[in-house]
N, C-alpha and C positions, 0 to 999 in steps of 0.2 A: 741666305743666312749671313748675319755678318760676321767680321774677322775681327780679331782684337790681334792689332799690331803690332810689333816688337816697342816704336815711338806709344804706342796706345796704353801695353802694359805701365810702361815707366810713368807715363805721365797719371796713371790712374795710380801706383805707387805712392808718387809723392804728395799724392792728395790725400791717400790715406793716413799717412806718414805727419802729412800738416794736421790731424786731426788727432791727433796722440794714439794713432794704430797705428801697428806695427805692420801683422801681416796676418791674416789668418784671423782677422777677429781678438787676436792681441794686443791687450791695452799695454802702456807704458806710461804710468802717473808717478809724479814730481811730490813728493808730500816736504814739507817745511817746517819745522819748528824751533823757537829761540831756548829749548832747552837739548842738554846734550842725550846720548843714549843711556848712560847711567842713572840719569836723575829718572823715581818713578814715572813720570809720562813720559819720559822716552821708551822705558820698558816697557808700559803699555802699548808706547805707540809699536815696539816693534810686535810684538805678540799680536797686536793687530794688522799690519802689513804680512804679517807669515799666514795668518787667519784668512784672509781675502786670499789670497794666492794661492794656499791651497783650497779655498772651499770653491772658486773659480775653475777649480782646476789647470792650475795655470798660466788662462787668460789673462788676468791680470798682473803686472808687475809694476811694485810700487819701488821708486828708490827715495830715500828719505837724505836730506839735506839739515844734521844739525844745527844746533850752537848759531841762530843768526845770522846764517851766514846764505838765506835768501830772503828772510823774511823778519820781522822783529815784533812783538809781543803788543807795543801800544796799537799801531796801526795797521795789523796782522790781518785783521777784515778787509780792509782795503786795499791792501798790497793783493792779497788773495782772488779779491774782485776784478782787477786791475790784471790779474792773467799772470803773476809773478813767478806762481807754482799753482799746478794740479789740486794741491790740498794741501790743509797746513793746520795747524795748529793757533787756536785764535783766542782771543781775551778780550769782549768788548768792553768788562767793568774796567778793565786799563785806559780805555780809548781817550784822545784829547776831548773830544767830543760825540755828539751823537750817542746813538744805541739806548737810548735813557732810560726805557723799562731794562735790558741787560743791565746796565751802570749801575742803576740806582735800586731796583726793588731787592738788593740782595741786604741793602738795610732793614730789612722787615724781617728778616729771620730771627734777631737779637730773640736770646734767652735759650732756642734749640738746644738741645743737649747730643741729641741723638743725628749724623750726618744724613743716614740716610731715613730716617725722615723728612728732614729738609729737600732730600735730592726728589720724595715721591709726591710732597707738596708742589714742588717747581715743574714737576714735570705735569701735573695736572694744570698747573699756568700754562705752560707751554701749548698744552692742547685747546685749552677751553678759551684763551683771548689770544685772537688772529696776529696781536699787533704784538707779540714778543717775536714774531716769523716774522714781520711782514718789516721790522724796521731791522732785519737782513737780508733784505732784498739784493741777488747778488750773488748768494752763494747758497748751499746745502749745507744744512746742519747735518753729522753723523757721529757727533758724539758731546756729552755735557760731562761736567765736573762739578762734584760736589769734595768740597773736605775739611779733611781733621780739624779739630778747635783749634784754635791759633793763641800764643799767650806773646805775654813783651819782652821782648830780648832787649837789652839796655849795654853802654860801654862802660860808664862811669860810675852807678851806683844800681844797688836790686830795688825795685817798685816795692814799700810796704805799704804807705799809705796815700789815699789819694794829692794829699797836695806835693807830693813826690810827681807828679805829671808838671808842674807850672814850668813852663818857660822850655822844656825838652821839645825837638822837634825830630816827630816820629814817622819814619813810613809807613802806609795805611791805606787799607783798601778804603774807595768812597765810602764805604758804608760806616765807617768808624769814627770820620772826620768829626761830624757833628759833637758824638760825646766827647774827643778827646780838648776840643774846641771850648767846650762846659769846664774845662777842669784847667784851660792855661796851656792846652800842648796845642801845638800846630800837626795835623797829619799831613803828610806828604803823598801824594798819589804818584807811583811809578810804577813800570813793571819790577817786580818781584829779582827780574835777572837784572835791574840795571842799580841793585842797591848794596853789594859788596861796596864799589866804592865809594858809596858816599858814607856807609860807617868807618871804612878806612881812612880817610880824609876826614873825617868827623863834623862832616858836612850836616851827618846824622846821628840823634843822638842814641837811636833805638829801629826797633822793626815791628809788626806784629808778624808773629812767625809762627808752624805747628814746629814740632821737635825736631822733623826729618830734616829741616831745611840749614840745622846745623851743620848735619853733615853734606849734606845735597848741593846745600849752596856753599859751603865752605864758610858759613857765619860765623860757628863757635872761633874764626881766627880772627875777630875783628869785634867781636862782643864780649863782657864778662858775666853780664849776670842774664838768668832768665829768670824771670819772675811767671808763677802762675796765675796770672790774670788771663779767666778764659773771655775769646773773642768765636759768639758761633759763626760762622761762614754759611751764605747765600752758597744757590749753584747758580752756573752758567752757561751757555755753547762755549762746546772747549775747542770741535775740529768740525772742519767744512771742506767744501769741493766748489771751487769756481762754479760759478751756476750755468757756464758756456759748456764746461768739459761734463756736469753731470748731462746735460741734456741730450750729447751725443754717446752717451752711454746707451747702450740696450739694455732693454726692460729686464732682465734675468739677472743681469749686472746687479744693477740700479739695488732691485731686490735685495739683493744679498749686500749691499753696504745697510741699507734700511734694517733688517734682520740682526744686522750687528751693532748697532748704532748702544745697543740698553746693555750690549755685552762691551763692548769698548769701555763705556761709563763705570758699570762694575767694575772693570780687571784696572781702570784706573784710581778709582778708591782704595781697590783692596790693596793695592800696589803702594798706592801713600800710604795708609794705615800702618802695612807690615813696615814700614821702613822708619816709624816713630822712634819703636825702641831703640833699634841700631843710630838712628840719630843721637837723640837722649844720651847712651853709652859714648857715642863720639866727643859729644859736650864734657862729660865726664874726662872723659882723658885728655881733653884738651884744657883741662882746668875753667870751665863755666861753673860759676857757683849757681844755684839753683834756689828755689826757696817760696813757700806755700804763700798765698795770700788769705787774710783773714776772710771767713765767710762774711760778716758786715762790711767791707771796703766792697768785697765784690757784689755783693746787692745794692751798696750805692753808688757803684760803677754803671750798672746795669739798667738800675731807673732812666739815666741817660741819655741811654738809647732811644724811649718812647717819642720825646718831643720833636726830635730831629726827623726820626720815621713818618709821624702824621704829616709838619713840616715837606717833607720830600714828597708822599701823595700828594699834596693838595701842588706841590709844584706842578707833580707830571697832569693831573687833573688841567691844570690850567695850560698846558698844552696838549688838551684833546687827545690824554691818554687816560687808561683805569688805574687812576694810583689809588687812589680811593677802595673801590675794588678788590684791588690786587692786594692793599693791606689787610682788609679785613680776610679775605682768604686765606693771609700767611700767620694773622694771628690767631685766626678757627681753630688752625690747627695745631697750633701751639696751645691753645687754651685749653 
C-alpha cells in the first residue's frame, strides 16, 4: 500500500491550492465588478454570492472586488478570460470591439415598452442561435441584464423638441447612436461608470440614463434637466466564470451556478426597477428639473430607430452572423 508523505501532503496541497481549492473540496472564487456594492448590481451581486454559499453548503466562497479595482466594464470579458478574476461582472455592448451580436442586436429592441419582455425574447436568442455563446468563447455566462427605460439627462437645457438634439454630444449605448446621428447629436459610447466626468467637465453634453442612475451614479450633481424621452433597452450577459476555473469546477457545483443563473437576472431587474423611485426623489432634491415630452416628438423620435436597425442586420449579415434573423425575431415580438 502506499504512503502519502508529509513532502507528499504539501505538495499535493498546493496543487490544490493552485486550482482555486482550498481544502476539502472548498472553492475560493474572486468575483469583479466596476460597480460599487451599493449601486443595484452590486446588491444583487451580493445576494447572489450569499445564495451560492449557502446553497453549496459552504463549499463555495466567493470574495467580491468592487469599484474597478480589478477589473473595468469596457473590456471586462477579456480581462475575465485572461485569468484576472474568478468571475466578474461583464458588458460586451461597452466592448471597443468584438462581441457584435452582444453589441449590436440590443438595437432591435427600439419601441419595447415592457423589460421583461425584452429580457424573454433575448433569452430565446440566446438559446436558439449558437453564435450569441459561441462569440464568448472563453468564459461562462451566469447571469444577463435586462433594464428600465432609460430617458435624456441633459446639463444646459430640458429636450422639448426634436431639433433641441443638433449639435449636443451625448453618451449612449450603441444601439441609440444611429437615431441620435438622424437628428445632429453625436452618441458617445462608454461605460456607464466612466461618464460623471465627462458631464462634469462638460466634455458631455447629456446621458441616456433610467432614474436610478441619478442617485446611483451621482448624475443628478452634474446634470439639470431630465427630459422624458423614452430609450427601450436590449439585454445582455452581465456575469461570467473564466472558462478555465468553471471547467475545474465539479458537476454539483457547476449545477447550482446554472440553477441560479435566470435567478440572478431577476433579483437584478427587480433591484434596478425598485431603486427608480428613490432615484427620481434624489433628482428631486437635488434640484433636476424634470419635464414630460410630447407624444408626437416621441413617435418621431422613434421612427428613427428602424433604418439604423435593418442598417446594423445587414452589417452583421455580412459578417456571417444572423442579423437578419435575429431582427425579425426581435420585431415578431414586438409586433
Amino acid at each position: 500500500m502506499a504512503h502519502l508523505t508529509k513532502t507528499g501532503l504539501t505538495a499535493g496541497l498546493i496543487t490544490l491550492l493552485g486550482l482555486g481549492i482550498a481544502t476539502a473540496q472548498e472553492f475560493r472564487l474572486s468575483y469583479a465588478s466596476p460597480y460599487g456594492p451599493t449601486h443595484p448590481y452590486g446588491e444583487a451581486d451580493q445576494a447572489w454570492i450569499d445564495r451560492i454559499h449557502e446553497q453549496t453548503d459552504g463549499r463555495v466562497e466567493i470574495t467580491p472586488f468592487w469599484g474597478r479595482s480589478l477589473i473595468t466594464s469596457r473590456e471586462g470579458i477579456d480581462e475575465l478570460a485572461a485569468g484576472v478574476a474568478d468571475m466578474a461582472y461583464i458588458a460586451p455592448i461597452y466592448a471597443s470591439s468584438g462581441y457584435e451580436l452582444s453589441r449590436l442586436s440590443p438595437s432591435f429592441f427600439y419601441g419595447y415598452e415592457d423589460a421583461l419582455d425584452v429580457l424573454d425574447v433575448y433569452l430565446e436568442l440566446w438559446n436558439d442561435f449558437p453564435q450569441f455563446q459561441e462569440e464568448l468563447d472563453g468564459v461562462k455566462v451566469l447571469g444577463f441584464n435586462v433594464g428600465t427605460p432609460m430617458h435624456l439627462m441633459l446639463r444646459d437645457r430640458p429636450f422639448e423638441q426634436i431639433g433641441d438634439l443638433q449639435g449636443l454630444r451625448i453618451r449612449s449605448a450603441v444601439d441609440y447612436v444611429g437615431a441620435l446621428a438622424n437628428f445632429g447629436a453625436e452618441g458617445v459610447t462608454m461605460p456607464m461608470t466612466d461618464t460623471y466626468p465627462g458631464l462634469e467637465r462638460g466634455v458631455l453634453d447629456g446621458v441616456i440614463a433610467p432614474y436610478e442612475a441619478l442617485r446611483s451614479l451621482s448624475f443628478a450633481e452634474v446634470i439639470n434637466y431630465y427630459s422624458e424621452l423614452p430609450h427601450s433597452r436590449g439585454a445582455y450577459p452581465s456575469r461570467a466564470m473564466n472558462g478555465n476555473v468553471w471547467a475545474r469546477l465539479p458537476a454539483d457545483i457547476q449545477q447550482i451556478f446554472e440553477e441560479n443563473t435566470l435567478w440572478l437576472t431577476k433579483m437584478t431587474y427587480e433591484l434596478a426597477e425598485g431603486s427608480e423611485e428613490a432615484g427620481r426623489a434624489y433628482g428631486e432634491e437635488m434640484g433636476v428639473v424634470f419635464n414630460a415630452v410630447d407624444e408626437s416628438v416621441i413617435a418621431e423620435y422613434s421612427e428613427a430607430f428602424a433604418e439604423p436597425a435593418r442598417a446594423t442586420a445587414q452589417r452583421l449579415d455580412g459578417m456571417g452572423l444572423p442579423g437578419t434573423e435575429v431582427l425579425e425575431r426581435v420585431r415578431a415580438g414586438r409586433d
